[in-house]
C-alpha positions in Angstrom: 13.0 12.3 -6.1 9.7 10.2 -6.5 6.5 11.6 -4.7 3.7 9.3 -3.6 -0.1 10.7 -2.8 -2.3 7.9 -1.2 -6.0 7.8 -1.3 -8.8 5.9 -0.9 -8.6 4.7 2.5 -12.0 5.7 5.4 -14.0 4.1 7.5 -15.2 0.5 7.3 -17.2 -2.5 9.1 -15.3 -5.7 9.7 -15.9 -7.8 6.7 -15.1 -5.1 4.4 -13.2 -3.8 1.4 -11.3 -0.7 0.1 -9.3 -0.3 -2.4 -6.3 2.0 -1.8 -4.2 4.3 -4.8 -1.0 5.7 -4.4 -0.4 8.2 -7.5 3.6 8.5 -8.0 5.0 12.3 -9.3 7.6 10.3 -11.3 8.2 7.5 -13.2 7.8 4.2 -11.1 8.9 2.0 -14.2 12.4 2.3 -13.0 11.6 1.1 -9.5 11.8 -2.7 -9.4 9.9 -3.2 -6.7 6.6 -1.4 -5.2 5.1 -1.6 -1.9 2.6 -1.0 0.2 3.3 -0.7 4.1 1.5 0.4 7.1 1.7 1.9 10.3 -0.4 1.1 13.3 -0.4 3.3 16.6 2.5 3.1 18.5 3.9 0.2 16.0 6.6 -0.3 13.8 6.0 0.3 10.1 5.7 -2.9 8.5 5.8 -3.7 4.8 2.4 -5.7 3.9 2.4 -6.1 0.3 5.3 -5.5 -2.7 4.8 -6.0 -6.4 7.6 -6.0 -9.0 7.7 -4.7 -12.2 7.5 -8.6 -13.8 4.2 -8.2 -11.7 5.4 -10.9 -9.5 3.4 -10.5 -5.8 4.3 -11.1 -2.3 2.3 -10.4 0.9 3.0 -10.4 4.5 1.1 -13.4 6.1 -1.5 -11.5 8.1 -3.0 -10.2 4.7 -2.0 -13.4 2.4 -5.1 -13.8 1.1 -7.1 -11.0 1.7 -5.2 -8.1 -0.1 -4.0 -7.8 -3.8 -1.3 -5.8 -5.1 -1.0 -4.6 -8.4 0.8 -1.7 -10.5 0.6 0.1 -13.8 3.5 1.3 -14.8 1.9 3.5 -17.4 0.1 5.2 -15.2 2.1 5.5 -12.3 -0.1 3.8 -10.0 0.0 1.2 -7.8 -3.1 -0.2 -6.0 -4.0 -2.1 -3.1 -7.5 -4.0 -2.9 -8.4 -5.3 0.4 -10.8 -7.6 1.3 -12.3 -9.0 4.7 -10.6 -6.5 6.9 -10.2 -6.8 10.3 -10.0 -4.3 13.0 -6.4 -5.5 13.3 -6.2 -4.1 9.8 -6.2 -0.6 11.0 -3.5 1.3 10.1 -2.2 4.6 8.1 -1.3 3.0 4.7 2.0 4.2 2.5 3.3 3.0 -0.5 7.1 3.3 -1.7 10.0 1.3 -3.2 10.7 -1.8 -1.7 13.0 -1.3 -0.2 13.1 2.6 0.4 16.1 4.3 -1.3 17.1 8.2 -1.4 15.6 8.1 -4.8 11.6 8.2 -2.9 9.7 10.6 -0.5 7.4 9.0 1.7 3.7 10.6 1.2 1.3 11.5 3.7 -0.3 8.1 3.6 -4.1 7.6 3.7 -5.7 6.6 6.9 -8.2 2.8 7.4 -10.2 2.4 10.5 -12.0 -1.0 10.5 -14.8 -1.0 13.3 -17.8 -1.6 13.9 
């Protein structure tokens, strides 16, 4: 099975930007499609941004505009740059296949506060 470790995620001011990594154990070239999701207290984990291995990008409308998915299949990686956040952006942050299979483990997830 395929391990993610998130990072880069802390503290920010409204207005800001981070820019998240998730670090796969395994190969993510065989995984069509990546993506990242979030989970806000006492919500639903939602799916917010997937890539696939063409490169080819969707996002969910509340961050259309804002964030930018992208992948290196090389590497393992797949990053999240986000832009303008709002405090409604605040959220633990995941990445996995899209959509899950047996084939992942969910990581740990790295936490974004947005306040001021």
């Amino acid at each position: 099975q395929v391990r993610f470790v998130e990072s880069g995620g802390g503290l920010v001011q409204p207005g800001g930007s981070l820019r998240l990594s998730c670090a796969a154990s395994g190969n993510i070239f065989m995984i069509y499609a990546m993506g990242w999701y979030r989970q806000a207290p006492g919500k639903q984990r939602e799916l917010v941004a997937v890539i696939t291995n063409r490169g080819s990008a969707n996002y969910a409308d509340s961050v259309k505009g804002r964030f930018t998915i992208s992948r290196d299949n090389a590497q393992n990686t797949v990053l999240l740059q986000m832009n303008s956040l709002k405090p409604e952006d605040t959220a633990v942050y995941y990445c996995n296949g899209s959509p899950v299979t047996s084939a992942t483990l969910w990581g740990q997830g790295t936490q974004v506060t947005v306040s001021s």
